[in-house]
Structures are given as structure tokens and as C-alpha cells.
C-alpha positions as CSV (number, residue, x, y, z in Angstrom):
1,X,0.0,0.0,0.0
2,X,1.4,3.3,-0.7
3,X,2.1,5.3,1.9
4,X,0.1,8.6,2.5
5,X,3.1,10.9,2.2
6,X,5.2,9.2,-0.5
7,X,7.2,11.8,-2.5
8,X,6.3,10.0,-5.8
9,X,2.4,12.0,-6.8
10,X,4.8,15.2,-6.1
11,X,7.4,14.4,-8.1
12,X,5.4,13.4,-10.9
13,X,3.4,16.4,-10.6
14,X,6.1,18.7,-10.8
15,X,7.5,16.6,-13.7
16,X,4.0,17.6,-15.6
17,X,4.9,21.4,-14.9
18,X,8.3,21.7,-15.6
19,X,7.9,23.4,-18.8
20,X,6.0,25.7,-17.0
21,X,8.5,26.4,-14.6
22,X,11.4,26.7,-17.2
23,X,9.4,29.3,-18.7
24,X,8.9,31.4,-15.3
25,X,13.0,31.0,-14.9
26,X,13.7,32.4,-18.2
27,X,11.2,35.3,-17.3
28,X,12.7,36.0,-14.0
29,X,16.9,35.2,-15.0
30,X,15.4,37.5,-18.1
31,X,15.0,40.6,-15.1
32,X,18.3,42.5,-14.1
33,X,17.8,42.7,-10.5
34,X,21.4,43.9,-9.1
35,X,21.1,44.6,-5.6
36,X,21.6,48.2,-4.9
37,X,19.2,49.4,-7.7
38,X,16.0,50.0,-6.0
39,X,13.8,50.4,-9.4
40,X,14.4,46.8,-10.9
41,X,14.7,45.6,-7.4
42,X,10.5,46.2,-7.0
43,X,9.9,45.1,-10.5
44,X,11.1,42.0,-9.6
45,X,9.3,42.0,-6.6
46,X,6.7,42.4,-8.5
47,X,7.0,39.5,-10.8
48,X,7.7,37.2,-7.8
49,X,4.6,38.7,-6.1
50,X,2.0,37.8,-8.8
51,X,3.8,33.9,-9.3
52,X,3.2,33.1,-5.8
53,X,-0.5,34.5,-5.7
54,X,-1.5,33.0,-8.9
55,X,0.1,29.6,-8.2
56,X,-0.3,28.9,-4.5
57,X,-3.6,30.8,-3.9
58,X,-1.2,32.4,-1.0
59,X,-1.0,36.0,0.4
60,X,1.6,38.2,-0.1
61,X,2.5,41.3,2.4
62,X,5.4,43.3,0.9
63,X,7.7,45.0,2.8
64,X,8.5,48.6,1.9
65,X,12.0,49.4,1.9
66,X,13.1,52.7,1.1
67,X,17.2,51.8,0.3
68,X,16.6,49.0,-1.7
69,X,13.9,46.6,-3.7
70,X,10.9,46.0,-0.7
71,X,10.9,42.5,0.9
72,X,8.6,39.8,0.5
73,X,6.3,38.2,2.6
74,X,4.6,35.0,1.3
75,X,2.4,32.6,3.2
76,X,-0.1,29.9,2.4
77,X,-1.5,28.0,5.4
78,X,-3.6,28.9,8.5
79,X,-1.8,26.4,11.0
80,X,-0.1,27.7,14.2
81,X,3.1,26.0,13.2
82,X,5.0,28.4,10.9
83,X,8.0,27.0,8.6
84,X,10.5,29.4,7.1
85,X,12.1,29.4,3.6
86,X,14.6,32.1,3.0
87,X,15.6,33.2,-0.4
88,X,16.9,36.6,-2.4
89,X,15.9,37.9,-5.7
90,X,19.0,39.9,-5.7
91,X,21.3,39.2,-7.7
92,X,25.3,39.8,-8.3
93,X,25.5,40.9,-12.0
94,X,25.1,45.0,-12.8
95,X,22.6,46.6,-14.5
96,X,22.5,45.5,-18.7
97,X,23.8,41.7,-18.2
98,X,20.7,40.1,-19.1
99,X,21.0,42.0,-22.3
100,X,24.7,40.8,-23.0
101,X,24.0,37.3,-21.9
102,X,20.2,36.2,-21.8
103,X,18.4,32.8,-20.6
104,X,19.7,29.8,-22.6
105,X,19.4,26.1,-22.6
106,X,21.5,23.6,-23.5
107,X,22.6,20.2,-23.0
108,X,20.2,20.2,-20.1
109,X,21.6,23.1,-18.0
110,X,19.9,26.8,-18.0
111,X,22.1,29.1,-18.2
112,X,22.4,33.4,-17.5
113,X,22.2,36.0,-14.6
114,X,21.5,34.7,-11.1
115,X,20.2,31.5,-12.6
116,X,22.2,29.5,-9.8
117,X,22.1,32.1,-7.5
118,X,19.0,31.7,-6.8
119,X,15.9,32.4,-9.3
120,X,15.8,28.5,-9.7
121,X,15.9,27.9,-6.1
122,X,12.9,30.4,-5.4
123,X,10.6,28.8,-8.2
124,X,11.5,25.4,-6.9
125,X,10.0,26.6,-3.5
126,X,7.4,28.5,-5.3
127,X,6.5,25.2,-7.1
128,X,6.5,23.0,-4.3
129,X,4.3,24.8,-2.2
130,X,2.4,24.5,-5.7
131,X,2.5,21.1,-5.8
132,X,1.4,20.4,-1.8
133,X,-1.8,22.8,-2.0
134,X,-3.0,20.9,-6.1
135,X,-2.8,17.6,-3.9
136,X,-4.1,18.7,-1.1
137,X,-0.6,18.1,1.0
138,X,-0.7,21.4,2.7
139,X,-0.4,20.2,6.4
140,X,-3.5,21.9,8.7
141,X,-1.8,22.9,11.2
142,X,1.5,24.7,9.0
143,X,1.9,28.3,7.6
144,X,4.7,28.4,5.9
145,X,6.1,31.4,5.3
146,X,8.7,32.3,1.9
147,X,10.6,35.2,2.6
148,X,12.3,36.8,-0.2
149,X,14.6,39.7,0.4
150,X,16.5,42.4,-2.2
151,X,19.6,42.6,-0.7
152,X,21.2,39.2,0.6
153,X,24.2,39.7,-1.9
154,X,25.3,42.9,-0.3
155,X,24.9,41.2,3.3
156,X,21.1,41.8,3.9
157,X,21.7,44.8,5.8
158,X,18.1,46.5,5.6
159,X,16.5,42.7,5.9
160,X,18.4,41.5,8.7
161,X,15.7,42.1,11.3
162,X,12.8,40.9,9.3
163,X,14.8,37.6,8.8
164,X,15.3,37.0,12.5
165,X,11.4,38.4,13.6
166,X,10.1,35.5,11.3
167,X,12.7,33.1,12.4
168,X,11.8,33.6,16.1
169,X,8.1,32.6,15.1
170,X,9.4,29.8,13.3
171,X,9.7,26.1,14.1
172,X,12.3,25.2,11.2
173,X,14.1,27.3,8.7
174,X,14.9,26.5,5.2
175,X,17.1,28.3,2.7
176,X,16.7,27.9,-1.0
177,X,21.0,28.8,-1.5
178,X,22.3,25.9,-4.4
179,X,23.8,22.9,-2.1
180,X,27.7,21.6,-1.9
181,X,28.6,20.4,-5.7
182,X,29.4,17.9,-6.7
183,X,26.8,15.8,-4.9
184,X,24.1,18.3,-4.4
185,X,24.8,17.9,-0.2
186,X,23.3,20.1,1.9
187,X,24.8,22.3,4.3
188,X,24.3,22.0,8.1
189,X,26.3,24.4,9.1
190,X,28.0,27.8,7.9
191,X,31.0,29.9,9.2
192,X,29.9,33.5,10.6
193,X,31.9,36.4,9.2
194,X,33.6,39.6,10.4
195,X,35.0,42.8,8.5
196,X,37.2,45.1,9.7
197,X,39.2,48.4,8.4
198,X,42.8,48.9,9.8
199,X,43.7,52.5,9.5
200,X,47.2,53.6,10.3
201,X,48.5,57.0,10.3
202,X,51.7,58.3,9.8
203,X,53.8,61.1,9.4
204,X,55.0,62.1,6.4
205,X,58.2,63.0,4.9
206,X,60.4,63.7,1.9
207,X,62.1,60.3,1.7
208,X,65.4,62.1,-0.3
209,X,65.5,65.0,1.9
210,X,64.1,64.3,5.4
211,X,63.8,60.6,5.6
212,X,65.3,60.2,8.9
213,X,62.0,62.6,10.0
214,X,59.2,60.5,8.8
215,X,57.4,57.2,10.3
216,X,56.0,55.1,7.4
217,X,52.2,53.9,8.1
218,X,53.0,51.6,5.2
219,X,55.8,50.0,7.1
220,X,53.5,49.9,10.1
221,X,50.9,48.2,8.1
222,X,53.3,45.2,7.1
223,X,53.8,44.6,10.8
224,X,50.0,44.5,11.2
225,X,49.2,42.2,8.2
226,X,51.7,40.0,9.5
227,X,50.2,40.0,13.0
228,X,46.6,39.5,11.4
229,X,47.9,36.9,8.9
230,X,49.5,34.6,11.8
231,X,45.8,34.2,13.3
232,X,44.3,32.1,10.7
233,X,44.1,28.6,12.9
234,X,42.5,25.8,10.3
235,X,42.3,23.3,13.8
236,X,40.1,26.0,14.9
237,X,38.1,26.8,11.4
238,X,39.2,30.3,11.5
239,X,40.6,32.4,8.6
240,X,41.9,36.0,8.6
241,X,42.5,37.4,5.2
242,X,44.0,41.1,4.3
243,X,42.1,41.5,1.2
244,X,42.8,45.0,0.1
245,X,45.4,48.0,1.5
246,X,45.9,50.8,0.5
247,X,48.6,53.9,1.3
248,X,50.7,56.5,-0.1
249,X,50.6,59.3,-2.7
250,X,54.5,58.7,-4.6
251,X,57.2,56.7,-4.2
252,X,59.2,59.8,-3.0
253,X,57.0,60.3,0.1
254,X,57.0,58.8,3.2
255,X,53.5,57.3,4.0
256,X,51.6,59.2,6.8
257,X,48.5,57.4,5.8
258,X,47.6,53.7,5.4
259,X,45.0,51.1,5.5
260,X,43.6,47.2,5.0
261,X,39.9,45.9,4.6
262,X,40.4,42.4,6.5
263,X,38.0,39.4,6.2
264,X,37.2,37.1,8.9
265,X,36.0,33.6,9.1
266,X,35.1,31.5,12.0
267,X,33.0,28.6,13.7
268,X,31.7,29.7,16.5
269,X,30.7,33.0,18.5
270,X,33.3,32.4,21.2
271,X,35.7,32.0,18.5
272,X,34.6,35.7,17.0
273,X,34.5,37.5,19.8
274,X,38.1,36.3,20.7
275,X,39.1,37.2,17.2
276,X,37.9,40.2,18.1
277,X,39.4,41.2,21.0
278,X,42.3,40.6,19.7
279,X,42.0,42.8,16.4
280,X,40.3,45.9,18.1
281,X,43.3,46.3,20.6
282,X,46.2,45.9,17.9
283,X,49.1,48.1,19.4
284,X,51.3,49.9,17.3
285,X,54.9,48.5,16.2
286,X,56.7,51.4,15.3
287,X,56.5,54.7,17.9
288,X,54.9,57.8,16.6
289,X,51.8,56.1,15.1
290,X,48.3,55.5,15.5
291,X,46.1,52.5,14.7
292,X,42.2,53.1,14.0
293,X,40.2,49.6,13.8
294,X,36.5,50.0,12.7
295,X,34.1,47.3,11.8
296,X,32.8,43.8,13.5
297,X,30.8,40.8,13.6
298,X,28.7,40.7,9.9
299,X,26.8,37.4,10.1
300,X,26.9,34.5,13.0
301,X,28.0,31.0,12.7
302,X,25.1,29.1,11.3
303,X,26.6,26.2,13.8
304,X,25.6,22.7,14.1
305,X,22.8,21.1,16.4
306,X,21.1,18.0,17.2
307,X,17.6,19.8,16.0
308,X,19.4,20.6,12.8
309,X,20.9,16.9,11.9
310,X,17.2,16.1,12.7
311,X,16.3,18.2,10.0
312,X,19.5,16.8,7.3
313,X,18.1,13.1,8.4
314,X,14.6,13.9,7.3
315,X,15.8,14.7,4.5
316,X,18.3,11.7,3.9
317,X,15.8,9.3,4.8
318,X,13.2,10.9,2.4
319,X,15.8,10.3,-0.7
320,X,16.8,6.7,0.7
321,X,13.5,5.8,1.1
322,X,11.7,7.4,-2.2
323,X,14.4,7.0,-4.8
324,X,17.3,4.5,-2.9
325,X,19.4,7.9,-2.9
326,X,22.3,9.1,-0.5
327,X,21.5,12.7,0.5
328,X,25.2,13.7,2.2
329,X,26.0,16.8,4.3
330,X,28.8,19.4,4.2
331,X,29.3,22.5,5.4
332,X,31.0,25.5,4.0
333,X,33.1,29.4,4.6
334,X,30.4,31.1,3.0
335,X,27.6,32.8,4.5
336,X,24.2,33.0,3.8
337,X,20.5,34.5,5.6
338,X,20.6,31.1,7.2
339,X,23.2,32.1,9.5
340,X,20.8,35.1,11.1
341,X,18.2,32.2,11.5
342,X,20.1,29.6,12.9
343,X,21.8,32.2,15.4
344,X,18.3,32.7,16.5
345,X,17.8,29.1,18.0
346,X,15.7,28.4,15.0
347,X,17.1,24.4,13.8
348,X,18.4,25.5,9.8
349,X,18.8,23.6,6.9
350,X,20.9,25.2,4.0
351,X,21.4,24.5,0.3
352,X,18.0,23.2,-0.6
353,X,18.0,25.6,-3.9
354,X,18.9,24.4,-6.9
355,X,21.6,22.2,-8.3
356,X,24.5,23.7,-10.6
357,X,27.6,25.4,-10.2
358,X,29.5,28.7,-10.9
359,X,27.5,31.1,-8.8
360,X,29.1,34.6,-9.2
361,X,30.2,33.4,-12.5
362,X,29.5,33.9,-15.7
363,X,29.2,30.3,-16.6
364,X,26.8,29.8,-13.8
365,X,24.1,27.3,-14.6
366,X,21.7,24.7,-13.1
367,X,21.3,21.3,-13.8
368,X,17.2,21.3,-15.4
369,X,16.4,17.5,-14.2
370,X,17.1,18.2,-10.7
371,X,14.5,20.7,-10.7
372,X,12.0,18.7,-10.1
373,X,13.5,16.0,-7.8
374,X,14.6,19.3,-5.3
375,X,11.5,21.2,-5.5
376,X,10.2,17.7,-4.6
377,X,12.4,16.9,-1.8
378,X,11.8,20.5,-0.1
379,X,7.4,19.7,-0.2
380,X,8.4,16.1,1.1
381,X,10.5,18.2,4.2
382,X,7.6,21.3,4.6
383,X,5.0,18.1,5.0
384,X,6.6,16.2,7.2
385,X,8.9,18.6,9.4
């Protein structure tokens, strides 16, 4: 007897609209939606708004936002146990890339703008919750809520606290980011991340004339990036990268001014905070200059728990059980809007979007028969979570 909540009358019904959704990616990937313009922002919004009403029957409240595109709020259900998915609409790619490189197909991968990262991943979500209200699937007591924010590229600095309000109402937390390649794993946990800016000053001199009278903040700088280099610890998962510096105005003048944009990568809170602590109170090598440290915590550790490899072995156990599949786990360095929800106690599963490869790159693409077995795989989870 088949079981009441077999995956296969979903998969096969997302099978059947496939073409349908294809079409709906090529519409949105076709939509320039770089992150820091407002206008295309809301037209894509927009699109994403009237896809969800017409093909989940769901309301949408949309969230004004007066720096960026306004957020969205998407629910179906009426239960008192509310389920998250987190996605973006925002993209990485400037204004006029659709135009240079549009939607294609071939050999079986789409191709183009934020295809990867993460238009596929949102219509798979759209698409499941589809799929569970046409079979009458939608658990009674669930309202599971799709947030989609404009500005998770840049960090999700003006949807930050909207992600965490609906995470604190939530039970589980689901994020539509592509998985670990190759494999399609998803990802139980995330490092958190830090930037800071290392400003030195100086004083300047003549280097011919009076070099005996100046103090290089360039030289001081080396001393720092050294310092700062020397705490990356792989036993401890933690990374510190100088990524950029800058100083000087001409080879023939001592530096007064001098600085580094420094990236920070870690497992844990403790771990950041003692990272931390050690970067804010750098002390100066050379006498006669200053050091000026500005920045901090970005996003927290999306760190593993027993609720959340609860969550991965639902998930394992649906693909062993429905299709004699291995479903493995990984984490990763990168951060995502899953790392503000986990941080909130909320048990988070990553990297349920769609699977491809080359995000941020031009070559990014997703693989078109997975779309239906994922899409699948995330109504299977939303039922039975």
C-alpha cells in the first residue's frame, strides 16, 4: 500500500509542470535585479509577487524598503506552526547583463544571470508549495512562510531584522541557496563572518630629503598584516585574510596614511569574539603612530545542532526511502540568511536551492532535471517537518 506521504504524486506532478516552470525561470533570470538598484529591485518583486498569488492561492504582504527593492512576505496556510524558507531575488550581476548574456538552454543546463544564485531555487519553492496545495498536501496545522529579500548579496543589511522576527516565530528554517557540488549535499552548518578596516596614520616625509624625519604607516601596516595573517588557525576553522590596503601618494613620500579591509572567518561565537578582542586592541609597532580599527561581527556562525541533523536526516531518509538515494551533508566558509536564523535558536537547513555550479560566475548554470526532484524533496520536508 502506498504510503500517505510518498514523494512520488509530487514528483510526478512537478515533472508535468516543468515546462511551465522553465518558462517562469527564463522570465525571472530575463529581469536585471542587481542589488543596490531600488527600481528593478521592485519590478522583480513584482514578478515574484504575482507567481506566488496565482500559483499557490497564498498572500503576499510586501515590505516597503526605502534603500533597496521592498521585501517579501509569502504565506499559504492557517496552522499555528510556521515553517521558514529564506531566499533573495537579488542578484550579483550589474545593470544591462541580461541584455549581453540572456536565458539559454543547453545540453540540459539553464544558463544566464542569477540563474544559480538563486531564481531556480525560489521557483523550486514556489513550485513545491504549488505542488502540496493541487494535492491537497498542505499540512492543517503549518503556515509556511517564503521570505524573499532584495539585498542578501550585499549582506542583507536592511533585511536582517525581518529575517530574524520571522525566524523567532518559526519552528524550522529552510534556505533555498544551491547545495555543496558535486553531490548536491546540503549544508548543516556555515562559518559566521567579520569585516574590519585597519587604518594607520603616519607622518609624512620627503624620503630624499628628510627621511630620517618621517614614520611610514605603510611599514607599520606590514607589521600589522603580518600579526593579522599569523591568526588564521584551520584546527580551529578560522581564517583571517587582508584582502585589500591601500597607502601613499608617490614613491618619493614617506607614508603618513595607510590602511587594510580584512575578512574574517570563524566557527563559533566564542571564537569571534576572541578574534575580536584581539584585532580591536592591535598596538602599534613602530612609535609615533596611531592604529584606528573600525568594523565587526557581519553574520553568525550558522553552527551545528542535534535539532538541525534532525532536520538533514529527514531529508536523507526521504531520498533513501523514495528514490534509494544518498543525501550527504557538508558544510561551508560562505555565509548565507541562514546564519541570522540559525543564530536565532531556529534548527536550519541550507542549500535546498537548486543544483549547478559557478555562482558569481559567468558560466553559472543549473542542472534542469534536478529541478523537479529538489522542488520535490523540499514539499516532502515542509509536510513532514
Amino acid at each position: 500500500m502506498e504510503k500517505e506521504n510518498n514523494i512520488m504524486p509530487i514528483y510526478s506532478y512537478l515533472q508535468q509542470k516543468t515546462p511551465e516552470l522553465l518558462q517562469l525561470l527564463q522570465e525571472s533570470v530575463n529581469h536585471d535585479s542587481p542589488s543596490r538598484d531600488k527600481a528593478h529591485g521592485d519590478r522583480m518583486a513584482d514578478w515574484f509577487a504575482r507567481q506566488f498569488v496565482r500559483l499557490t492561492g497564498g498572500k503576499v504582504e510586501r515590505v516597503k524598503n526605502p534603500t533597496y527593492g521592498d521585501q517579501l512576505r509569502c504565506a499559504v496556510g492557517n496552522g499555528d506552526k510556521q515553517i521558514l524558507i529564506l531566499g533573495h531575488y537579488d542578484t550579483v550581476w550589474p545593470l544591462g547583463e541580461v541584455s549581453r548574456r540572456p536565458f539559454s538552454v543547453k545540453d540540459r543546463k539553464a544558463y544566464g544571470p542569477g540563474v544559480y544564485d538563486m531564481k531556480a531555487g525560489v521557483l523550486q519553492a514556489i513550485f513545491a508549495l504549488h505542488a502540496l496545495q493541487q494535492l491537497d498536501r498542505l499540512p492543517a496545522d503549518k503556515r509556511i512562510v517564503l521570505l524573499l529579500n532584495s539585498d542578501e548579496e550585499i549582506g542583507s543589511p536592511t533585511s536582517r531584522q525581518l529575517i530574524e522576527e520571522e525566524a523567532m516565530r518559526s519552528a524550522a528554517a529552510f534556505v533555498l541557496e544551491p547545495p555543496a557540488e558535486p553531490g548536491g549535499a546540503l549544508k548543516t552548518w556555515r562559518k559566521g563572518s567579520a569585516r574590519y578596516t585597519l587604518t594607520v596614520k603616519g607622518v609624512s616625509a620627503h624620503s630624499g630629503v628628510d627621511h630620517q624625519k618621517g614614520i611610514s604607516a605603510i611599514e607599520e601596516l606590514a607589521y600589522q598584516i603580518a600579526a593579522l595573517q599569523a591568526l588564521t588557525d584551520y584546527s580551529r576553522g578560522t581564517t583571517v585574510n587582508v584582502g585589500v590596503i591601500k597607502g601613499g601618494i608617490g614613491a618619493n613620500v614617506i607614508a603618513d596614511h595607510a590602511e587594510a579591509e580584512i575578512d574574517v572567518r570563524f566557527m563559533s561565537m566564542a571564537e569571534a569574539k576572541r578574534i575580536e578582542e584581539h584585532i580591536v586592541h592591535l598596538s602599534p609597532v613602530l612609535k609615533g603612530t596611531r592604529l584606528d580599527v573600525q568594523g565587526g561581527i557581519r553574520r553568525p556562525p550558522m553552527e551545528k545542532t542535534e535539532q538541525t541533523s534532525a532536520l538533514f536526516a529527514l531529508a536523507h531518509a526521504i531520498m533513501r526511502e523514495e528514490w534509494g538515494e544518498s543525501l550527504d551533508e557538508a558544510g561551508t566558509g560562505g555565509v548565507s540568511d541562514g546564519n541570522f536564523a540559525a543564530a536565532c535558536g531556529v534548527p536550519t537547513l541550507d542549500g535546498l536551492g537548486a543544483r549547478g555550479g559557478y555562482a558569481h560566475s559567468p558560466n553559472e548554470f543549473v542542472y534542469l532535471d534536478d529541478i523537479p526532484k529538489r522542488a520535490a524533496l523540499l514539499a516532502c520536508l515542509l509536510e513532514r517537518c
